[in-house]
FIMARDREN-977582 format. One record per residue: y, z, x negated of N, C-alpha, C in turn. Coordinates in steps of 0.001 Angstrom, whole numbers, plus 524288, in hexadecimal, padded with zeros to 5 digits. Layout:
<nodes>
{n.north Y&n.up Z&n.east X&ca.north Y&ca.up Z&ca.east X&c.north Y&c.up Z&c.east X}
...
</nodes>
This chain:
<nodes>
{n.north 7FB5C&n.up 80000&n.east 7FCDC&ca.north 80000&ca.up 80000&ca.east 80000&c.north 804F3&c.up 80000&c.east 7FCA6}
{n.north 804E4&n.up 80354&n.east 7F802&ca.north 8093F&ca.up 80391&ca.east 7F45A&c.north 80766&c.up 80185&c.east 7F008}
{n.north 80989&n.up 7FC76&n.east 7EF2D&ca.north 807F5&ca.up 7FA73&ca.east 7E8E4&c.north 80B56&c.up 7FC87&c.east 7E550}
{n.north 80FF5&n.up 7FF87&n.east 7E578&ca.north 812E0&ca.up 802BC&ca.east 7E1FC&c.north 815D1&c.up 806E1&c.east 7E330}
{n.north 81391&n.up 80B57&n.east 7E0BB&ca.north 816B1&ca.up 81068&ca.east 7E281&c.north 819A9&c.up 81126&c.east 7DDA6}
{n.north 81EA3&n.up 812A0&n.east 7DEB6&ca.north 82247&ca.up 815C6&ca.east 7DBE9&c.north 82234&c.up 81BA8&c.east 7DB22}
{n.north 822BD&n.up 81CA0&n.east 7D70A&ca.north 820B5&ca.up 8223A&ca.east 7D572&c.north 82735&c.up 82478&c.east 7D2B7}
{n.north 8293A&n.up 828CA&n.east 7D635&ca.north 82DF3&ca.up 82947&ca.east 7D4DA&c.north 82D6D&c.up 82EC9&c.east 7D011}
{n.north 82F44&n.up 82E74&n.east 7CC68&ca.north 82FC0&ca.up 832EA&ca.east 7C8FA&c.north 833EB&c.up 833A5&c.east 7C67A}
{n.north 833D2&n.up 83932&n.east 7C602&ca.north 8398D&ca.up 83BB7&ca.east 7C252&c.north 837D0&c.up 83E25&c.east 7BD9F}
{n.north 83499&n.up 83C93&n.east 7BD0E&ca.north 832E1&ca.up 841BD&ca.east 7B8C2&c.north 83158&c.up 8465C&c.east 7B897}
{n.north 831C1&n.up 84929&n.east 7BDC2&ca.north 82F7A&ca.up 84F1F&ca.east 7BE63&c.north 82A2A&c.up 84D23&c.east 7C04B}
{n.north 82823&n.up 85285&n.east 7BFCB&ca.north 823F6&ca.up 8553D&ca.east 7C336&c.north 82313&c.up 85360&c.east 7C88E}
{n.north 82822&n.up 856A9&n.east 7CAD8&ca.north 827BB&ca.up 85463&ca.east 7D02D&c.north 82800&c.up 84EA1&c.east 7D1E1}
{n.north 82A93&n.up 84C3D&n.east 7D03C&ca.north 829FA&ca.up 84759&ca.east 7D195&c.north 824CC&c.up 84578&c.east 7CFAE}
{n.north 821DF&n.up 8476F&n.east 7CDE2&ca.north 81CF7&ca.up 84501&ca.east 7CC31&c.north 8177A&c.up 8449C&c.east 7CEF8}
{n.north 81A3A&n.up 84A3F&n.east 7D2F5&ca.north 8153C&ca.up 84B4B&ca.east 7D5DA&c.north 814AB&c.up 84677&c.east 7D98F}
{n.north 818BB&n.up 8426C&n.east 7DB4A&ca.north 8172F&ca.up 83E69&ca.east 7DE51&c.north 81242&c.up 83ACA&c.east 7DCE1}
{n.north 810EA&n.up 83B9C&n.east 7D77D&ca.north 80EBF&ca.up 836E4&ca.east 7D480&c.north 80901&c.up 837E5&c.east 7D744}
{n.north 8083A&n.up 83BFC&n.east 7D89F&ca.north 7FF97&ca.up 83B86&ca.east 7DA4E&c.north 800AA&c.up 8395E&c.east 7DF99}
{n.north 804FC&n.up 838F0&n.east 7E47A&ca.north 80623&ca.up 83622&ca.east 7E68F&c.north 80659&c.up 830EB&c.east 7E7A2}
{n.north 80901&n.up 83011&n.east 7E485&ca.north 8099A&ca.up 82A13&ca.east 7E3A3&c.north 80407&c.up 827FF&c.east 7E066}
{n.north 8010F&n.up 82966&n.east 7DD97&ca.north 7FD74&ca.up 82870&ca.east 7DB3B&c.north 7F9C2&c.up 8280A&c.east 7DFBD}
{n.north 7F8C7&n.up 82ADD&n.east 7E3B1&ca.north 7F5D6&ca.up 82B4F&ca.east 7E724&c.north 7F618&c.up 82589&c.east 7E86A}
{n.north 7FAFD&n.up 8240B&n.east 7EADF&ca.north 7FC71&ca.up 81FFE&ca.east 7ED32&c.north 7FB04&c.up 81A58&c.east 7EA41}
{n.north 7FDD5&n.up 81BBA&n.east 7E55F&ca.north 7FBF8&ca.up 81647&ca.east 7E278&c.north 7F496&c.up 815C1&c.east 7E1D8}
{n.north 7F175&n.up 819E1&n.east 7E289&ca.north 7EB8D&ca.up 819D4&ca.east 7E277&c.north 7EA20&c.up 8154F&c.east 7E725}
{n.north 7ED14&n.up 8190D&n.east 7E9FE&ca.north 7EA39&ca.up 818B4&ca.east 7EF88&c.north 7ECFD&c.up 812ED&c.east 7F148}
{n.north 7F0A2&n.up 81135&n.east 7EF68&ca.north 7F248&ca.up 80B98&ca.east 7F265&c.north 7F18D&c.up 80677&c.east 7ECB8}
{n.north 7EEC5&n.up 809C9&n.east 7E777&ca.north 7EFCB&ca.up 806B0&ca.east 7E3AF&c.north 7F387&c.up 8037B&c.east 7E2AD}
{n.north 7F858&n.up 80662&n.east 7E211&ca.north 7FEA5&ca.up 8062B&ca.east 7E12E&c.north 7FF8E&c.up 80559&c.east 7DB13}
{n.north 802A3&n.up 8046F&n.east 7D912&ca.north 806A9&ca.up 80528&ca.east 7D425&c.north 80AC3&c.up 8081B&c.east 7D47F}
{n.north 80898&n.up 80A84&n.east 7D181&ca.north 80EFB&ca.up 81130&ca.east 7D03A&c.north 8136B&c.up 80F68&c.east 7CCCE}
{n.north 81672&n.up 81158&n.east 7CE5A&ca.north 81C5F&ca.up 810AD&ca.east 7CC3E&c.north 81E56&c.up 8156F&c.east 7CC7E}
{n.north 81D17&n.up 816F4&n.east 7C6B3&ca.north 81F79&ca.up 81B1A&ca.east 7C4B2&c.north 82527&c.up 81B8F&c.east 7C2C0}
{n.north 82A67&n.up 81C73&n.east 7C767&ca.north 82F31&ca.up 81BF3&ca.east 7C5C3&c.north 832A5&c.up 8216E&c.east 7C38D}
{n.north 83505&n.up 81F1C&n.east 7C01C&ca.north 83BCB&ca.up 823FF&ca.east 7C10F&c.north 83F4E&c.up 82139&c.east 7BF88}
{n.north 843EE&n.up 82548&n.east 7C216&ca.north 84A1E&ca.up 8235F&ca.east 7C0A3&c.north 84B1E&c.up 82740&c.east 7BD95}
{n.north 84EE4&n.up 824BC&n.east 7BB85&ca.north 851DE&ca.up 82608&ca.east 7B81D&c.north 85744&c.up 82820&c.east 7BA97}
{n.north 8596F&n.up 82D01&n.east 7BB5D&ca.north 85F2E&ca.up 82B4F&ca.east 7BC5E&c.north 8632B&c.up 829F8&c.east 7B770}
{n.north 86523&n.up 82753&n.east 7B89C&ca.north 869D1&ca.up 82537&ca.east 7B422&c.north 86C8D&c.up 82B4C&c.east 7B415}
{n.north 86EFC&n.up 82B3B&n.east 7AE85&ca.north 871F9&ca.up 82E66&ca.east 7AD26&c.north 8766A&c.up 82E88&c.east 7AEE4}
{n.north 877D7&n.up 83255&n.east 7AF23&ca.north 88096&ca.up 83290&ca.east 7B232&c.north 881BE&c.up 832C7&c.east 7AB32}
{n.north 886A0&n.up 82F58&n.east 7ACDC&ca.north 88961&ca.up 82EB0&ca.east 7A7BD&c.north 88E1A&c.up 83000&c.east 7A928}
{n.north 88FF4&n.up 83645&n.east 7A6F5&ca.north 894E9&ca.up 836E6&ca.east 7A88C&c.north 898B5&c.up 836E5&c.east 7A381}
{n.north 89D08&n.up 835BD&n.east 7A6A8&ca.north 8A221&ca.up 83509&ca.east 7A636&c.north 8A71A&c.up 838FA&c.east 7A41A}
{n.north 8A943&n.up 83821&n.east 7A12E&ca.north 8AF24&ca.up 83AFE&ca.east 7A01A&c.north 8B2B6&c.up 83704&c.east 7A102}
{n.north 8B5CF&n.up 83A31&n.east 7A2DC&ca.north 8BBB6&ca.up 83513&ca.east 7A5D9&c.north 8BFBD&c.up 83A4C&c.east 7A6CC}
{n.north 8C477&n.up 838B6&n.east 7A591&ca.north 8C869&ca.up 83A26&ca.east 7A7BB&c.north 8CB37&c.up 8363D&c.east 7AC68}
{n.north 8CF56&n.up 8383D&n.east 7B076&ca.north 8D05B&ca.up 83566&ca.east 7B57F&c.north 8D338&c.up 83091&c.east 7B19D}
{n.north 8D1CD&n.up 82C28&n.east 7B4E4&ca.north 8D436&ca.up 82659&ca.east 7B2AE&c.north 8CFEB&c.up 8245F&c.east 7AEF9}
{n.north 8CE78&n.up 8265C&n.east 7ADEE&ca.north 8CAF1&ca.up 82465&ca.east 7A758&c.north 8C7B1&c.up 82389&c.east 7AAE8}
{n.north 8C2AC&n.up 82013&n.east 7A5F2&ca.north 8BB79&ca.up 81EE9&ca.east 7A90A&c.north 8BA81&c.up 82321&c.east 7A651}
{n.north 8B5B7&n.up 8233E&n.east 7A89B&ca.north 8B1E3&ca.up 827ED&ca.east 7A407&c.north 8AF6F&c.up 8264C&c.east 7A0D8}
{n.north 8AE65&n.up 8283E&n.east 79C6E&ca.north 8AB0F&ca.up 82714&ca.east 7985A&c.north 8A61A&c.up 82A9A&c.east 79865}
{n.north 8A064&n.up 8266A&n.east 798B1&ca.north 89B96&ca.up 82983&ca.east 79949&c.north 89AAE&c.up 82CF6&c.east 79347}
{n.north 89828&n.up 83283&n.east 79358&ca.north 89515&ca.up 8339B&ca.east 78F98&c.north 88FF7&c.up 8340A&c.east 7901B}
{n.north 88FF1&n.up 8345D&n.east 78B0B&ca.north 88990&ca.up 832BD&ca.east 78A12&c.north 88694&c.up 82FF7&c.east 78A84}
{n.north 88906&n.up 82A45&n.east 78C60&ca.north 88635&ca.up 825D9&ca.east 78FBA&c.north 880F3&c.up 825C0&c.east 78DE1}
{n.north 88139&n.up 823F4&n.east 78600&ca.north 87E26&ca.up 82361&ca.east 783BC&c.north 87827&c.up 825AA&c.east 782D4}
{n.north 8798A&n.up 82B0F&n.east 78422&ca.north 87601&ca.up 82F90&ca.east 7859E&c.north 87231&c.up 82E58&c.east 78ACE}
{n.north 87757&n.up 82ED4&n.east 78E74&ca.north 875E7&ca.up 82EA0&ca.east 7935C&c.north 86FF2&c.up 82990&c.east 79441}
{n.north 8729F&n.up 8248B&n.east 791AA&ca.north 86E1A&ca.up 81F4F&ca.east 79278&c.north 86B71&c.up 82083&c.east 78E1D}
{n.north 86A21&n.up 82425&n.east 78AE6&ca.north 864EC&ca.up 8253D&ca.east 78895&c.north 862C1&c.up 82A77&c.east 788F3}
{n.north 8664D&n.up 82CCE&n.east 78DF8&ca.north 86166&ca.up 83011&ca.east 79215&c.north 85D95&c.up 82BE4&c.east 7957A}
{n.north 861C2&n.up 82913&n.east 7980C&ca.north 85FA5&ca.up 8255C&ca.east 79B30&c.north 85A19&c.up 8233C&c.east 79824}
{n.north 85B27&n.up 81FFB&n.east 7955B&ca.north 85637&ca.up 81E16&ca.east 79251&c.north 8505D&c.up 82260&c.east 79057}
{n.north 85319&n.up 825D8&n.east 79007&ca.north 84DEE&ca.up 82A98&ca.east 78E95&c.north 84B8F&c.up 82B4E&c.east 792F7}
{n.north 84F87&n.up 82CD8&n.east 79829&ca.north 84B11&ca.up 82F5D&ca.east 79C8B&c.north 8476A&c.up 829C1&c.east 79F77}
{n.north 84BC4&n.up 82423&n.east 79E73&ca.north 84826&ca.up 82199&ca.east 79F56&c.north 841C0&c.up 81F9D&c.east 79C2C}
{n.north 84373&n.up 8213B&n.east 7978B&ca.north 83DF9&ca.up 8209F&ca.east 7946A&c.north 83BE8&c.up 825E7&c.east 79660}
{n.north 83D92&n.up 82A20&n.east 79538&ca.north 838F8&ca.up 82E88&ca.east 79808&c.north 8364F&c.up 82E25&c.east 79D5E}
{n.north 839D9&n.up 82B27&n.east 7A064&ca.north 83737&ca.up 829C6&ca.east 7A6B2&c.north 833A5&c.up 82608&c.east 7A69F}
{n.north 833B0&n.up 82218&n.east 7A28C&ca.north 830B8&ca.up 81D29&ca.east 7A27F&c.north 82AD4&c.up 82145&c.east 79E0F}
{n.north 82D0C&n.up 82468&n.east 79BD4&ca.north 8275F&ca.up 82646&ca.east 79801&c.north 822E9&c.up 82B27&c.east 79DCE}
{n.north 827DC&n.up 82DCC&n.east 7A022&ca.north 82697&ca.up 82F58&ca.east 7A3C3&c.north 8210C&c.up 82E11&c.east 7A757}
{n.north 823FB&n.up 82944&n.east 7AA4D&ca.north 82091&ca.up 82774&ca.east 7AE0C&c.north 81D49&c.up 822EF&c.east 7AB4A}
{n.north 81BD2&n.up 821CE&n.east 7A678&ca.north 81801&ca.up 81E02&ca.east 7A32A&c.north 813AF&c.up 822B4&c.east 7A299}
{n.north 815EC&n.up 82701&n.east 7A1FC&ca.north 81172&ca.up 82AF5&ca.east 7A0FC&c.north 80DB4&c.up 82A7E&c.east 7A7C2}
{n.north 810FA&n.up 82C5E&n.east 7AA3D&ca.north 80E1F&ca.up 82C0A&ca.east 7AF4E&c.north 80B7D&c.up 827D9&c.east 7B14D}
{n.north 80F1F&n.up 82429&n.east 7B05C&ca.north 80B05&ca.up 81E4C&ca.east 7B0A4&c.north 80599&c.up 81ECC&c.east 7B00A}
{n.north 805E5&n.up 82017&n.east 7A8FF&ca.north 8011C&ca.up 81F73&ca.east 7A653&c.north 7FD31&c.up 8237B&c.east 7A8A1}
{n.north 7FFEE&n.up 8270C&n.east 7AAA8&ca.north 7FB3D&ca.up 82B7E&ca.east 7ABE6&c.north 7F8EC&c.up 82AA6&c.east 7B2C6}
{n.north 7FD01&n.up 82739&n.east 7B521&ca.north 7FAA6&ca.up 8244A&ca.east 7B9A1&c.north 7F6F0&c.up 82122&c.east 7B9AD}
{n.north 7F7F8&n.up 81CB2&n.east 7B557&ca.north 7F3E3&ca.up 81746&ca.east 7B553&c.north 7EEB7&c.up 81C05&c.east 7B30B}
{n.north 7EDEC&n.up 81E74&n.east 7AE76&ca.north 7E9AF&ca.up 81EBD&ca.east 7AC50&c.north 7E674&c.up 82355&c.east 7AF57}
{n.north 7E9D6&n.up 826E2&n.east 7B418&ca.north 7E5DF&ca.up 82AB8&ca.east 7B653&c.north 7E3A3&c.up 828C9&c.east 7BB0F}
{n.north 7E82C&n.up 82446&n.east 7BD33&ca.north 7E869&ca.up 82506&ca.east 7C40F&c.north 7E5CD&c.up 81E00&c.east 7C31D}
{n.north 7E7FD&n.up 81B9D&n.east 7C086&ca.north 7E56C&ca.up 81613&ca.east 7C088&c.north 7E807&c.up 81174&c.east 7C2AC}
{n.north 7EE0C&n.up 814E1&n.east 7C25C&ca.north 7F23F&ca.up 81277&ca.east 7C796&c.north 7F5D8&c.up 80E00&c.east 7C38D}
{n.north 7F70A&n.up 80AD2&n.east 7C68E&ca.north 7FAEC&ca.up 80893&ca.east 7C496&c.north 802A6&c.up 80945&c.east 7C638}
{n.north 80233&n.up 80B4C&n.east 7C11B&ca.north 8070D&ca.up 80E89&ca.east 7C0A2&c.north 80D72&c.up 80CFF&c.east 7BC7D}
{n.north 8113D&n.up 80BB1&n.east 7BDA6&ca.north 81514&ca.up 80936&ca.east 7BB0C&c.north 818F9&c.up 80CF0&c.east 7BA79}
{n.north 81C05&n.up 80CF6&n.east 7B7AE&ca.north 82200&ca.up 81105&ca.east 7B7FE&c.north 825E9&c.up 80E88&c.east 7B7A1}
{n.north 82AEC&n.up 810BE&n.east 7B94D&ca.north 83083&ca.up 80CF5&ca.east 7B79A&c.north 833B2&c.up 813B5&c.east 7B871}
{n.north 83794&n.up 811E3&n.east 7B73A&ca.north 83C7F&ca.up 814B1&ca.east 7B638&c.north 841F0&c.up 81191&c.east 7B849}
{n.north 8463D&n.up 813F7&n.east 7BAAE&ca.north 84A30&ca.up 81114&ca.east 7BCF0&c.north 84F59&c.up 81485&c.east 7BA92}
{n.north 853AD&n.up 81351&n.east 7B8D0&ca.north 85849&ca.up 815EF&ca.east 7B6E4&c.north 85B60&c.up 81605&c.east 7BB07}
{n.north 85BA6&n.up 8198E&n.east 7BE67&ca.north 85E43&ca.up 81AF6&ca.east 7C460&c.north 85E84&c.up 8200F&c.east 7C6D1}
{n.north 861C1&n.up 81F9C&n.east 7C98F&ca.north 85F7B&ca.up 8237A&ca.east 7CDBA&c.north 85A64&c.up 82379&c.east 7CFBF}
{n.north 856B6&n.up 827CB&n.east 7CFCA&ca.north 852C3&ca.up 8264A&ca.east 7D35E&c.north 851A5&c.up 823CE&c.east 7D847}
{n.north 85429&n.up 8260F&n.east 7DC86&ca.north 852BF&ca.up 8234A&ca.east 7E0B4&c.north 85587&c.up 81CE5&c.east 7E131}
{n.north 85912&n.up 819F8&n.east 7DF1F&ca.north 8592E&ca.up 81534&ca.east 7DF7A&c.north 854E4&c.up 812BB&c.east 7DB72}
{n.north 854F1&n.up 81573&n.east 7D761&ca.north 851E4&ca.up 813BF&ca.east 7D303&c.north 84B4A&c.up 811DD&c.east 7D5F1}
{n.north 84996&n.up 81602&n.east 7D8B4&ca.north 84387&ca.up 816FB&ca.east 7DB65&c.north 84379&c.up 8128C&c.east 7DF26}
{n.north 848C9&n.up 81138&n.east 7E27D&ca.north 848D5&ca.up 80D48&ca.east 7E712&c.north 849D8&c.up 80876&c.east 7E565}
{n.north 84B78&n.up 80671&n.east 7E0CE&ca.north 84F50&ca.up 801CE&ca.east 7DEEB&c.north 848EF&c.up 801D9&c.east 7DD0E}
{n.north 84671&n.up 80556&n.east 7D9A9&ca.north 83F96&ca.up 802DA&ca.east 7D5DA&c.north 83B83&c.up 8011A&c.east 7DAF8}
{n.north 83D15&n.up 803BA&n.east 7DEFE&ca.north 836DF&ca.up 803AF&ca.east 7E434&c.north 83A51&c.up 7FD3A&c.east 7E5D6}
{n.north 83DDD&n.up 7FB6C&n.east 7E602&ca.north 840A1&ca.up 7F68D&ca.east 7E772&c.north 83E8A&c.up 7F1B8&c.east 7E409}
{n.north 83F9F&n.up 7F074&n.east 7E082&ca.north 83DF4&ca.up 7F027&ca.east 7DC75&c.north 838AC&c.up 7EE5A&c.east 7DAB8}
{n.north 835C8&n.up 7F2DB&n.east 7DB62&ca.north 8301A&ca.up 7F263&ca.east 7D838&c.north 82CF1&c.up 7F1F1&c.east 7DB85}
{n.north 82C80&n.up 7F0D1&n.east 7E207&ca.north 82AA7&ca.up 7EFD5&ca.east 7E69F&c.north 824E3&c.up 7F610&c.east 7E777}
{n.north 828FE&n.up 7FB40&n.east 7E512&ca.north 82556&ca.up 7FF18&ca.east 7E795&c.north 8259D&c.up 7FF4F&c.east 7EDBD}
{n.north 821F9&n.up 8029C&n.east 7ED50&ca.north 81EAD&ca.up 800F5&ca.east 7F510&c.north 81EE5&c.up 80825&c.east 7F5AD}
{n.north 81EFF&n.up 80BB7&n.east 7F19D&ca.north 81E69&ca.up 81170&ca.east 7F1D0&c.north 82271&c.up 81514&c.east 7EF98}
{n.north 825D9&n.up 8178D&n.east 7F07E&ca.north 82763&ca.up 81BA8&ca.east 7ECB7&c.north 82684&c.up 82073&c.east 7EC8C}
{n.north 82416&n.up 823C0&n.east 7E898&ca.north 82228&ca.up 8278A&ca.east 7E847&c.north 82577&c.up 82CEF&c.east 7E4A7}
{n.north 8264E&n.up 82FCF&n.east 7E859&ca.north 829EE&ca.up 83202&ca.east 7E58E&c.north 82B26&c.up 83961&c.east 7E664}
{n.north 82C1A&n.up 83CEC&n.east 7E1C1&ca.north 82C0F&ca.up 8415E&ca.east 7E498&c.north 830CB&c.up 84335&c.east 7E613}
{n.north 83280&n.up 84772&n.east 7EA5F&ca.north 83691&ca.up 84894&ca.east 7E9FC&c.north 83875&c.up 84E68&c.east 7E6F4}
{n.north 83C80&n.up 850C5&n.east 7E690&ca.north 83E44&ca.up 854BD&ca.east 7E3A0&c.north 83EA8&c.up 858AD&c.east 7E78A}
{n.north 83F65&n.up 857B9&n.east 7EBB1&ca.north 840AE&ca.up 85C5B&ca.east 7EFFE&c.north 8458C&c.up 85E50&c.east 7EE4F}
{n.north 8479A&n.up 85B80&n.east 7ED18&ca.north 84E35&ca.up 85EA1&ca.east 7ECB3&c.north 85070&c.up 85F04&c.east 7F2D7}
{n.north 854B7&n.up 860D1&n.east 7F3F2&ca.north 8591A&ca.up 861E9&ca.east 7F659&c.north 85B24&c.up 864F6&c.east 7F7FB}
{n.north 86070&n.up 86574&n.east 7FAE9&ca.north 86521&ca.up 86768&ca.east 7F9E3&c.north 86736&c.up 86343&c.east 7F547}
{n.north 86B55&n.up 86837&n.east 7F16E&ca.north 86D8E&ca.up 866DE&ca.east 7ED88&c.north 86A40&c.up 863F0&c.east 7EAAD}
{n.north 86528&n.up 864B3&n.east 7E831&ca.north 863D2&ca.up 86134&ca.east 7E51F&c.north 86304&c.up 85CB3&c.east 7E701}
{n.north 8623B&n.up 85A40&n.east 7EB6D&ca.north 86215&ca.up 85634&ca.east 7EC48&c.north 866CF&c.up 85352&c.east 7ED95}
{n.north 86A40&n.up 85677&n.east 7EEE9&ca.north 86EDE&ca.up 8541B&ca.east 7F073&c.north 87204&c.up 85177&c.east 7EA9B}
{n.north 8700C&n.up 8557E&n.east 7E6E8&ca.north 87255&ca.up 85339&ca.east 7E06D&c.north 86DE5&c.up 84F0E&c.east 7DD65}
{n.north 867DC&n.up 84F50&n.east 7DE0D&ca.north 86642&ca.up 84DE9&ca.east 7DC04&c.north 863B9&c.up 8484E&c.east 7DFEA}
{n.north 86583&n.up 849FA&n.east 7E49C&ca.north 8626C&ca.up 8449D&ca.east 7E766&c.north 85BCE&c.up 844FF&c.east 7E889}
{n.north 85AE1&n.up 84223&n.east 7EC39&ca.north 85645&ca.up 84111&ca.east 7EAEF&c.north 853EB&c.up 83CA5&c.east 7EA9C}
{n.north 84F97&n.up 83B0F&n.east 7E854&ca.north 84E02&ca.up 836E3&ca.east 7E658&c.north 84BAA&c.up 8355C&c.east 7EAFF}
{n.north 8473C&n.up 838BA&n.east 7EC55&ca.north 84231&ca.up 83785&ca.east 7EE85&c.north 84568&c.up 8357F&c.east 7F532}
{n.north 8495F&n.up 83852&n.east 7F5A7&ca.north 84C0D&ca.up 83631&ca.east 7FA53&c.north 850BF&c.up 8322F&c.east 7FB5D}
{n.north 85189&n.up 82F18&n.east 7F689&ca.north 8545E&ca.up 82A04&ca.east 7F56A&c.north 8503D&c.up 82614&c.east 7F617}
{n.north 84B37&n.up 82955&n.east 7F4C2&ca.north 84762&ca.up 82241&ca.east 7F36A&c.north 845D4&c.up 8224E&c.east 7F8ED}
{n.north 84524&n.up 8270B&n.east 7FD2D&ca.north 842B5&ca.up 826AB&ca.east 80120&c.north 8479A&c.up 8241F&c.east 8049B}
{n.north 84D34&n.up 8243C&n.east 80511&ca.north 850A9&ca.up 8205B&ca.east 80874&c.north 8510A&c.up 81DA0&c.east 8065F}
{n.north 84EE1&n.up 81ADA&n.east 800DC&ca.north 85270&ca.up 814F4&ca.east 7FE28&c.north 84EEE&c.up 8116A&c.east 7FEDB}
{n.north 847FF&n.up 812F4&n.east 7FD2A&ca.north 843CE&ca.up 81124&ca.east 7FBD2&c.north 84298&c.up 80B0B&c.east 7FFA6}
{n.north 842B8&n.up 80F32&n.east 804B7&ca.north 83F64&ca.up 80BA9&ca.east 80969&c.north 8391E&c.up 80AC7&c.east 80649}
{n.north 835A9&n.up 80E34&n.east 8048E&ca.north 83038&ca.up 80D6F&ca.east 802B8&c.north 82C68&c.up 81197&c.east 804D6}
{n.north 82865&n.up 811F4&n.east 8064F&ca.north 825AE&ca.up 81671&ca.east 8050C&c.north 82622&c.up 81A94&c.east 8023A}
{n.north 825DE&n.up 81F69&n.east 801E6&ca.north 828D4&ca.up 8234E&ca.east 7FDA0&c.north 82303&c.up 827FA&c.east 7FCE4}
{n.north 820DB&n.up 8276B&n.east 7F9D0&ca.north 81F34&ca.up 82CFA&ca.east 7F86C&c.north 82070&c.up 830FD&c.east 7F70B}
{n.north 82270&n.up 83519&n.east 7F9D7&ca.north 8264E&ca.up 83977&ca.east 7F86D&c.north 824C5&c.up 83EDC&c.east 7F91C}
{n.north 82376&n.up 84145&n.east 7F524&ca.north 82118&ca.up 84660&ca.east 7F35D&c.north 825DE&c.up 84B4E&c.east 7F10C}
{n.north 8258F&n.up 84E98&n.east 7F4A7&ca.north 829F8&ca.up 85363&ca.east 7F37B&c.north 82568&c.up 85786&c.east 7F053}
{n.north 8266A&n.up 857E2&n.east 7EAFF&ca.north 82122&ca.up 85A75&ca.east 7E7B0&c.north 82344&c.up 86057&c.east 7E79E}
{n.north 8206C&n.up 864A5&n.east 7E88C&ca.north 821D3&ca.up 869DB&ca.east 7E85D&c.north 820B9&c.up 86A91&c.east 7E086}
{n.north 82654&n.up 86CED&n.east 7DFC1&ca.north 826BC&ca.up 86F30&ca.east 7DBCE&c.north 82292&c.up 8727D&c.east 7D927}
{n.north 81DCF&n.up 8731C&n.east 7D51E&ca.north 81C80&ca.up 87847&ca.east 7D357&c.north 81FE9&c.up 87C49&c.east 7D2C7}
{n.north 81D95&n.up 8814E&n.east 7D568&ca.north 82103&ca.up 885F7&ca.east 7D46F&c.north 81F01&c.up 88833&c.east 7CDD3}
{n.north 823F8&n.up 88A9A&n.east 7CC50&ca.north 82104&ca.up 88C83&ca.east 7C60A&c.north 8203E&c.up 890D5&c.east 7C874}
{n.north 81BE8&n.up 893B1&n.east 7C555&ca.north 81907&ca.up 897D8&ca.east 7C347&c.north 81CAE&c.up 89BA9&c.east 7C2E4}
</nodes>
């Protein structure tokens, strides 16, 4: 039914627990995984006095953060790849997008003709969501797709 699921990740934990999910899915409909993340671009701020432009600092810095977290996201999800194809038997791809997430997730499912998006949410809100947004609920009004959407309970520590 789904010849390609999108596999949304941030890099935590929690977002990870979606993956035996979606794995289920790609078994059971013999799918191709698409193991994604975004990137958000860096804010490049500004000093200006009134009348003047601003002049960015650190630009230089700033686009070789950019470049690191995108190689750590791309070493990231190659690891997972590899540990998909060789346990589960699945056929499994990764990409990375330099964006905001949720256009980033809807502009790649456009695009790359996914049929699934699979994705966890954070359970934020209130304030944190009102500052940090949410992802999992940009892709569910922008998408128009099927959505696999898993709210993962936190481990409590010890």
């Amino acid at each position: 039914m789904f010849k390609k699921i999108l596999v949304c990740l941030d890099g935590s934990e929690l977002a990870e627990k979606v993956l035996p999910y979606a794995v289920e899915e790609a078994e059971r409909f013999d799918s191709e995984l698409v193991l994604f993340r975004a990137i958000s671009e860096p804010y490049l701020l500004s000093v200006s006095l009134p009348g003047m432009p601003g002049i960015p600092i650190n630009a230089d810095k700033t686009e070789n953060q950019e470049l690191r977290e995108e190689r750590a996201a791309r070493a990231y999800l190659m690891s997972l790849a590899k540990k998909l194809r060789n346990e589960r038997k699945l056929r499994v791809d990764y990409d990375t997008a330099i964006e905001a997430a949720g256009p980033a997730i809807t502009g790649y499912c456009e695009k790359h003709a996914i049929e699934l998006i699979a994705i966890a949410t954070h359970g934020r809100s209130g304030a944190g969501r009102a500052l940090i947004g949410s992802v999992a609920d940009y892709v569910v009004r922008h998408s128009g797709l099927p959505i696999l959407l898993i709210r993962p309970q936190q481990e409590k520590s010890k």
